[in-house]
N, C-alpha and C positions, 0 to 999 in steps of 0.2 A: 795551320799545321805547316811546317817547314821540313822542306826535305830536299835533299841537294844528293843526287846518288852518285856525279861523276865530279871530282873536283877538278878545278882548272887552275891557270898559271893565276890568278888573281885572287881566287878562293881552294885553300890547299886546305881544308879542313871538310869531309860529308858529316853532316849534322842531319839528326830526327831528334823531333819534339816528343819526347817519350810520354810523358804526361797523357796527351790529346792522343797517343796512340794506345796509351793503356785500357781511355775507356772506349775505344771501337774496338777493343781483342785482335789485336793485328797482331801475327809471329810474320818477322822478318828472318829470312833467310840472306846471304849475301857471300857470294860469291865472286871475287876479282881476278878476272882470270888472264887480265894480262900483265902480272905483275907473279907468278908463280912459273913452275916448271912445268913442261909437257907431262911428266909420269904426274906432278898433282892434279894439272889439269883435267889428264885419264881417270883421274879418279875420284873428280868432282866430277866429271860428266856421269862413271859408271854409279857414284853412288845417287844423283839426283836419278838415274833412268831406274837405279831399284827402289828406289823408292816412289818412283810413277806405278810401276807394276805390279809392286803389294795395295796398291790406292794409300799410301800416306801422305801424299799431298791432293788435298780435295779443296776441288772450288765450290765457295761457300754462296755464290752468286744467290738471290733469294728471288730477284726483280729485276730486269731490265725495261730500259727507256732508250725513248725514240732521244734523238740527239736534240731536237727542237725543247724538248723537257730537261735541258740539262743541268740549269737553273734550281729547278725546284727537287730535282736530282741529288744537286750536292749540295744541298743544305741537308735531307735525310739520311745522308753518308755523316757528313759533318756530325750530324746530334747523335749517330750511332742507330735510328731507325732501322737501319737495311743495312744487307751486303749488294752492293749497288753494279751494274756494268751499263755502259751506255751504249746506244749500239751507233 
């Protein structure tokens, strides 16, 4: 899976592997907020916080792992087994 969230002076393109994200069900949200105005940015902030206090963004976590596990971790994220966090 390939993912580049902040582009830089040598890479000016952010890319995701849509494919390999379609089958782990991942919704990306994406938000740049230092390339907009303060009132958008107020209103990225206020609309991300109404949407924490209705519960519409839920972490979908199923299973965590010790960090020593993290190997056999992300292979079970990879094949789509689990929604995975390592601790």
């Amino acid at each position: 899976m390939q993912m580049q969230v902040l582009p830089s002076t040598h890479v000016t393109e952010s890319k995701l592997t849509f494919l390999q994200l379609m089958y782990v069900d991942l919704t990306i949200w994406l938000s740049i907020v230092y390339a907009i105005s303060q009132s958008a940015k107020k209103f990225a902030v206020s609309d991300i916080d109404r949407a924490l206090s209705r519960n519409l963004l839920q972490d979908r976590i199923v299973r965590a792992s010790p960090l020593d596990e993290i190997t056999k971790s992300n292979e079970l994220v990879r094949w789509g087994a689990v929604v995975h966090r390592i601790n």
